[in-house]
N, C-alpha and C positions, 0 to 999 in steps of 0.2 A: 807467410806470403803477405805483403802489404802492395797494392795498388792509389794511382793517386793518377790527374789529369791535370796538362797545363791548361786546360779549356775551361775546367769545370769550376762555375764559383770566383770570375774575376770579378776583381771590383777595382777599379782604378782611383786614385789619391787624386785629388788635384792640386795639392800643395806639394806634394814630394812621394818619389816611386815609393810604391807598394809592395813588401816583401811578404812572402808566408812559406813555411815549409809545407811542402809537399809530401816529402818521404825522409826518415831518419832510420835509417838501420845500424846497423854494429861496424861499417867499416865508411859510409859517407853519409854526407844528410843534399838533398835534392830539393834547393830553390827556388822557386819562382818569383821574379822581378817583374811588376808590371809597371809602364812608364809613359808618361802623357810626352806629348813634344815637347820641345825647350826642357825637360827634367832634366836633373844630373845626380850622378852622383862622382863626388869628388874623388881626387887623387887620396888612393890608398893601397895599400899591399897584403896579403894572406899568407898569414902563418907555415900555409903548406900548400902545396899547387893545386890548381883549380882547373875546371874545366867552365867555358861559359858559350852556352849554344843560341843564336837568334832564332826561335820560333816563328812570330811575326815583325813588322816593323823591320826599323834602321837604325843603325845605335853609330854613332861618332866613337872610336874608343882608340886613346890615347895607349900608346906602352913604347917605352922603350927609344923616346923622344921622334916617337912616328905617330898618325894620324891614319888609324883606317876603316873603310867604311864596312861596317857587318850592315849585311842582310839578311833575310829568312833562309834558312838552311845552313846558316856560316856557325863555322864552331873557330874555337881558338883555345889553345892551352897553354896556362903558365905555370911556370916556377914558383916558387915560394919565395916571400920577399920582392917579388918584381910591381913595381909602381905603375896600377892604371887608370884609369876615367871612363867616365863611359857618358855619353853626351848623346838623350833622347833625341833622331832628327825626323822619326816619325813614329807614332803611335806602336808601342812594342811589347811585346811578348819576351821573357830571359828566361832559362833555364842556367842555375848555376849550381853546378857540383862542388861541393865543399868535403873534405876530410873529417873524418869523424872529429879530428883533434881542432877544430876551426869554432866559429860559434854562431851562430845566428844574429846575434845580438852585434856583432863588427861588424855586421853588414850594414844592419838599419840605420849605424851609426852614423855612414857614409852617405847614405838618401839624403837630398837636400834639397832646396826648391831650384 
């Protein structure tokens, strides 16, 4: 059994979001993205579908050549391969589900100021 909190332990970037893993087990690993306003992180896509939930805050997030707005409680899932952005418009909180076969490391790649 592993346990882990999106609460516990932020520390927010002020040059570009904040990634750390949370939890990594044998079948997904569980993210958390903390993100100041104005942050982004750029147009990119994942290996294998994702899951990405707004905890706090308001994220801008592109897909799909649409514009929509997540708020705290909003989840959204995609497919693998599918191209999207995410554009801080208010101080946020991310939970993002990755597949075990994903890596941690594409992600941070993508944080940008």
């Amino acid at each position: 059994m592993k346990t882990a909190s999106l609460l516990h332990e932020i520390t927010y970037n002020e040059t570009k979001p904040a990634i750390s893993v949370l939890l990594d087990n044998n079948h997904s690993k569980e993210i958390r993205i903390v993100m100041r306003k104005g942050q982004l992180m750029k147009e990119h896509q994942a290996p294998a579908p994702i899951v990405i939930s707004v905890f706090e805050g308001k994220v801008d997030f592109g897909v799909a050549n649409k514009r929509l707005l997540l708020e705290k409680g909003d989840l959204i899932a995609l497919d693998a391969h599918e191209p999207h952005d995410l554009l801080c418009t208010e101080d946020c909180i991310v939970r993002l589900s990755l597949s075990k076969l994903d890596s941690v490391e594409r992600v941070e790649k993508v944080a940008t100021t």
